[in-house]
C-alpha positions as CSV (number, residue, x, y, z in Angstrom):
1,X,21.5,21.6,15.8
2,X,23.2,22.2,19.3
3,X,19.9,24.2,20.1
4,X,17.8,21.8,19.4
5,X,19.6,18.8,20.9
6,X,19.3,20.9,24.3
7,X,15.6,21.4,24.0
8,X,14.5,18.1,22.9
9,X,12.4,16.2,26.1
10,X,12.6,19.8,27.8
11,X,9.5,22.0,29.0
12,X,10.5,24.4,25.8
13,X,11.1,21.9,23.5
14,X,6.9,20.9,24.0
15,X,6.3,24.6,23.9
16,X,8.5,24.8,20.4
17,X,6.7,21.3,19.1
18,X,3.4,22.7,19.9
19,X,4.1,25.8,17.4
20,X,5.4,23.6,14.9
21,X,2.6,21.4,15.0
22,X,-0.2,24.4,14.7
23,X,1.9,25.8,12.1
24,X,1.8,22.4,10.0
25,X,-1.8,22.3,10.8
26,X,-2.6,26.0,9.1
27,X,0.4,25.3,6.3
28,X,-1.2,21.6,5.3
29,X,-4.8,23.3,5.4
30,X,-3.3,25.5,2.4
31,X,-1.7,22.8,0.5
32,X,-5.0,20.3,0.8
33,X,-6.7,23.8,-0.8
34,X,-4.1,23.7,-3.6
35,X,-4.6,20.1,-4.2
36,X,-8.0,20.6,-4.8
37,X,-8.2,23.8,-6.4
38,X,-8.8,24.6,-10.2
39,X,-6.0,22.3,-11.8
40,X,-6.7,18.7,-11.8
41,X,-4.9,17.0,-8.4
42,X,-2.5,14.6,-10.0
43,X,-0.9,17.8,-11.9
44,X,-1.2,20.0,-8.8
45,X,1.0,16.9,-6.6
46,X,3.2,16.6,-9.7
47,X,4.0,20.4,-9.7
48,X,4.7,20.6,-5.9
49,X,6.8,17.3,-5.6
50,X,9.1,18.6,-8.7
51,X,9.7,21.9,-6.7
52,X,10.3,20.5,-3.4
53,X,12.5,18.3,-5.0
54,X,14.4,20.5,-6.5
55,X,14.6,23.1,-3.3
56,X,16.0,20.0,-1.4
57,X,18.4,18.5,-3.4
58,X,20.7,21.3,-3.4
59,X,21.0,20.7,0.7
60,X,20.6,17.1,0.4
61,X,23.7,16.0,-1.6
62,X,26.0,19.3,-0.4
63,X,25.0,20.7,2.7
64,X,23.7,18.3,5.6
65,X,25.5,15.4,6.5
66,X,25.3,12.3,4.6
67,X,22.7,9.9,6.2
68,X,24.0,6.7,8.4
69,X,23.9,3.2,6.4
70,X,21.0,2.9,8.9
71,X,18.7,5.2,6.9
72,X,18.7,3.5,3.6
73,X,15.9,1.3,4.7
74,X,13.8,3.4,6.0
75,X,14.3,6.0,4.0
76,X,13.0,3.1,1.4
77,X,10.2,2.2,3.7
78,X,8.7,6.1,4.3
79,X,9.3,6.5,0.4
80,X,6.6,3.8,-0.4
81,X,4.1,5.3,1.9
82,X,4.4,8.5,1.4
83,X,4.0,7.5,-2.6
84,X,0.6,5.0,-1.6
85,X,-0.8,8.1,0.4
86,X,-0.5,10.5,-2.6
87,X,-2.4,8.5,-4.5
88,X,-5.0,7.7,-2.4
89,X,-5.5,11.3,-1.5
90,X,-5.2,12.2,-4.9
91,X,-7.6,10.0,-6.0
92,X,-10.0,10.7,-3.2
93,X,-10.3,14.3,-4.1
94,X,-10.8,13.2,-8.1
95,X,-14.1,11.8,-6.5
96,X,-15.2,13.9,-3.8
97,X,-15.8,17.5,-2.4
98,X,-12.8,19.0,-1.0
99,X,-15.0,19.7,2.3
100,X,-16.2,16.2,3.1
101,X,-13.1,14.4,1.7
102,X,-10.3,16.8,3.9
103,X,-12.1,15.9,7.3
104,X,-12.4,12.4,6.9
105,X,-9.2,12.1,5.7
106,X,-7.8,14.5,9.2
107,X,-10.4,12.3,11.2
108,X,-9.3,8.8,10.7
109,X,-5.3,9.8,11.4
110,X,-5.3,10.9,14.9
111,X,-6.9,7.9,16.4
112,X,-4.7,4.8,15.2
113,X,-1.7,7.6,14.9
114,X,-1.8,7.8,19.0
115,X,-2.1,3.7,19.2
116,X,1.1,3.2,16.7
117,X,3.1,5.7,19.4
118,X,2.3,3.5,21.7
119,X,3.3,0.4,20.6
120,X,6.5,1.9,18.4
121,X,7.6,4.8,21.1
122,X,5.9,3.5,24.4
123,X,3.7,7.0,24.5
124,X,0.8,6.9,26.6
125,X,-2.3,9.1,27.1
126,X,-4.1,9.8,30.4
127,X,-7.7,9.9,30.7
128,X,-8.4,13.5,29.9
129,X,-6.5,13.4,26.9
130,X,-8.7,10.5,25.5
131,X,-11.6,12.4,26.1
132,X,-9.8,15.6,24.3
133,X,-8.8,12.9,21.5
134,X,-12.9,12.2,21.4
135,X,-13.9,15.5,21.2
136,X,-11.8,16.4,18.7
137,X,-12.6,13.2,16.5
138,X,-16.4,13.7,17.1
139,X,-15.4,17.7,16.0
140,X,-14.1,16.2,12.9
141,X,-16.5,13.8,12.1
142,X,-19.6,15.9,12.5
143,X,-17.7,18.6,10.7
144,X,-18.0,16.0,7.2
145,X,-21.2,14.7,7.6
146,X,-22.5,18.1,7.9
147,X,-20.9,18.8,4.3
148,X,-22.2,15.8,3.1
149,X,-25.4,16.2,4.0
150,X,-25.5,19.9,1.9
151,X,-23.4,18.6,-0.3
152,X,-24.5,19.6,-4.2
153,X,-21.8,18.2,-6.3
154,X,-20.1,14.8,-7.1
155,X,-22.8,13.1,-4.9
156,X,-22.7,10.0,-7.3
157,X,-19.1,9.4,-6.0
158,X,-19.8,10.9,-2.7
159,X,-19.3,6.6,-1.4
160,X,-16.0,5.8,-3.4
161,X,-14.2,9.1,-2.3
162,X,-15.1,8.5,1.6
163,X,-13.7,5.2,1.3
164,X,-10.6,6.4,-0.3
165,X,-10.6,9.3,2.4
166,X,-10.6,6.6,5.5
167,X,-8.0,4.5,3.7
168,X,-5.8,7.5,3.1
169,X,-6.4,8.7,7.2
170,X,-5.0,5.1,7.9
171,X,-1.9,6.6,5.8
172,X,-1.9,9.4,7.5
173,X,-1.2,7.9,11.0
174,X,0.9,5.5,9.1
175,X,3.2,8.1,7.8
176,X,3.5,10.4,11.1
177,X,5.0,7.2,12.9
178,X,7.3,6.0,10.6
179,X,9.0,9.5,9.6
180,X,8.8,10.4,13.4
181,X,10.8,7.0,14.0
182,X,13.0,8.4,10.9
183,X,13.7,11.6,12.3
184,X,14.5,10.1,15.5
185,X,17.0,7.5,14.5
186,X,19.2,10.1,12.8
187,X,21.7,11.8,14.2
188,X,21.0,15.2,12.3
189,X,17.3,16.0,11.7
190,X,18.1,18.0,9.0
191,X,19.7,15.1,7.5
192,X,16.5,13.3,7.5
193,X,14.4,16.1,5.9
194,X,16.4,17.3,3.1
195,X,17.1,13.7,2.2
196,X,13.1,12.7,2.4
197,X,11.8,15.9,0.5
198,X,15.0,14.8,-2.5
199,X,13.5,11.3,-2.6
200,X,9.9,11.5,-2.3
201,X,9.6,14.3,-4.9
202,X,10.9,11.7,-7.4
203,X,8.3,10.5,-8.8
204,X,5.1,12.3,-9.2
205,X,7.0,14.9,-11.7
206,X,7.3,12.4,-14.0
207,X,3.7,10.5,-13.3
208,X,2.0,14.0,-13.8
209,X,4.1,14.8,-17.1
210,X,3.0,11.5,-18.3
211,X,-0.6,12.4,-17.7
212,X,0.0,15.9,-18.7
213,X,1.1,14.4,-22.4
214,X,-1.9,12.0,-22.5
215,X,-4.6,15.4,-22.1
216,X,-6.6,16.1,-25.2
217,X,-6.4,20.0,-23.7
218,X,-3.6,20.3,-21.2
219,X,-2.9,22.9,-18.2
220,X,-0.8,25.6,-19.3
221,X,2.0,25.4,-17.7
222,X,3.3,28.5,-16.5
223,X,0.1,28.7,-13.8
224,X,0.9,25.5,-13.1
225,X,4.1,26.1,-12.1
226,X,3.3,29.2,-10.1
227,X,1.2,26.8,-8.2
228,X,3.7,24.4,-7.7
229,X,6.4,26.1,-5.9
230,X,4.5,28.1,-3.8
231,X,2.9,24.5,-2.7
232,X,6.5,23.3,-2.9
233,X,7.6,25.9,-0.1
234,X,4.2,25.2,1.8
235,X,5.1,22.0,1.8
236,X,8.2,21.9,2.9
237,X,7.3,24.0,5.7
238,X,4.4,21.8,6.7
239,X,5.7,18.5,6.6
240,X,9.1,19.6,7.7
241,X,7.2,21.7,11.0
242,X,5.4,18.1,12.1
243,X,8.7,15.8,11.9
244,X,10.6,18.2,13.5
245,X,7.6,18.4,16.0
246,X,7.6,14.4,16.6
247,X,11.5,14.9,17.3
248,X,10.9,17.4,20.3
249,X,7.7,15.6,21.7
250,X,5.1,13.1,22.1
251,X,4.3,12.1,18.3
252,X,0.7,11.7,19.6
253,X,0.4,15.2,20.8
254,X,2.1,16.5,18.1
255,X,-0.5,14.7,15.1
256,X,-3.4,15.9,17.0
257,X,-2.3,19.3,17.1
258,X,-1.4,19.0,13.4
259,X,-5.4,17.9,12.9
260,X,-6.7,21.8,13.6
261,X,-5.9,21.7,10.2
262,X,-9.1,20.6,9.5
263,X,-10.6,24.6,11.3
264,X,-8.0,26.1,9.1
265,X,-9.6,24.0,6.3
266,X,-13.4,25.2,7.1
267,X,-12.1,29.2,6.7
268,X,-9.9,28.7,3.8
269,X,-13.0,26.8,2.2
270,X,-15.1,29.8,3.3
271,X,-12.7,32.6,3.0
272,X,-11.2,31.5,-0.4
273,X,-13.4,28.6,-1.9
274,X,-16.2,30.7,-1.3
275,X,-18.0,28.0,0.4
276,X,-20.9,28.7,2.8
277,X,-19.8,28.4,6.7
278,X,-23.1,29.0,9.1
279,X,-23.4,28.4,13.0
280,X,-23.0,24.3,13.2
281,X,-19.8,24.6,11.3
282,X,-18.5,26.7,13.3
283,X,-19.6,25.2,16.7
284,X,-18.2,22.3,15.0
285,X,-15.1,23.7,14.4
286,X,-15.0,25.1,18.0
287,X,-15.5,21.5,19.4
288,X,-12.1,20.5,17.5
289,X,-10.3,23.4,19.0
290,X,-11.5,22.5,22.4
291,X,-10.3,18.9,21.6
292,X,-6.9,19.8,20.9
293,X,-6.6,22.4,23.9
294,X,-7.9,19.2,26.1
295,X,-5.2,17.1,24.7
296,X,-2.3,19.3,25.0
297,X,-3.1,20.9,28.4
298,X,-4.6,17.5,29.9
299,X,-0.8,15.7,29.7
């Protein structure tokens, strides 16, 4: 804690937030995969927030400090979003592909992300870091209309889920402000993320048993479970990398960094999902690394 006091607003403690951020970028690129893999979504977030919460609590109630009276509210107010987001997402990968619905989602954040740190933390861009916010966007954006337009499955949804996808990218940037404004008014980051991981892994366990029990032919649950504490510790790591990021620097640097997560998203698609990945993905994919590199190095 002493260690990172000392870095925080320092030339390392960007260097340290820029790690952190490309490591929640790769890390939620893995858990979105989960989500969407072969166990339906709402079981999958169910199984995940049941780990995490149980790998938290242990720190939560005997290890960190106890939060300030302070933190009650928002710990109320990043409990409710965090909860609206899962659904959304949740629901937007019930209705779409996993490669269209992932960049959208990544797409929408950044932007309105970058205006809420200006108007919550006073952050400001200069011009080449617009234009590396652009690129990247654009990168983004071209990356899911090229899926759509191969896309072979769940095309009768294909309008519902990229609505829900936009909606949830709004949540997205809605989220990264409000927990980096949580982490921030703490005293004790660590405060701030074993209690958030205790509470918001409250209730999707018990939604997802609930809709487990309804299932004329259920999950088993043992591969289930596998599934959920490995995407509990991927989790942990991923959300807890990007707070901790938003602590040490700009939160707008930090969530654009986080959305090379949607290259990480394009191999793991390829690499694991099988998917096809030909020469305009991948200059695609290119075009959002060079965004983020713009970004970061044009501060």
């Amino acid at each position: 804690m002493d260690w990172l006091s000392s870095i925080e607003g320092t030339e390392t403690g960007r260097h340290v937030a820029m790690g952190l951020a490309l490591l929640a970028a790769f890390l939620h690129a893995v858990f979105g995969a989960l989500q969407k893999g072969r166990h339906d979504p709402w079981m999958t977030r169910g199984a995940v927030d049941g780990s995490y919460f149980l790998m938290a609590a242990p720190f939560a109630l005997f290890v960190v400090p106890w939060p300030e009276p302070h933190m009650w509210p928002i710990f109320a107010g990043v409990w409710v979003i965090h909860c609206l987001y899962k659904f959304l997402q949740a629901a937007a990968y019930s209705k779409g592909a996993y490669t269209v619905v992932y960049p959208v989602v990544r797409g929408t954040g950044p932007l309105f992300t970058v205006i809420g740190a200006f108007y919550i933390f006073g952050e400001t861009f200069s011009g080449t870091q617009w234009l590396g916010l652009l690129v990247l966007v654009a990168g983004i954006f071209g990356l899911a209309v090229y899926n759509m337009l191969y896309l072979e499955a769940a095309r009768e949804t294909l309008n519902m889920a990229l609505g829900l996808a936009v909606v949830t990218g709004l949540f997205v940037a809605l989220y990264t402000t409000v927990d980096a404004y949580g982490i921030r008014a703490t005293g004790n980051p660590f405060t701030f993320l074993a209690w958030f991981f205790m509470i918001d892994g409250f209730l999707f366990p018990i939604l997802a048993y609930r809709r487990w029990h309804r299932m004329e032919n259920p999950p088993e649950l043992g591969p289930l479970m596998q599934r959920g504490v490995f995407g509990g510790f991927v989790a942990l790591l991923s959300f807890g990398s990007i707070m901790m990021a938003t602590r040490l620097d700009n939160v707008g640097e930090a969530a654009i960094l986080r959305e090379t997560s949607t290259v990480f998203a394009a191999l793991i698609g390829w690499l694991v999902l099988k998917e096809t990945v030909g020469p305009r993905r991948v200059a695609l994919m290119a075009l959002i690394a060079l965004g983020a590199v713009i970004v970061e190095f044009g501060g």
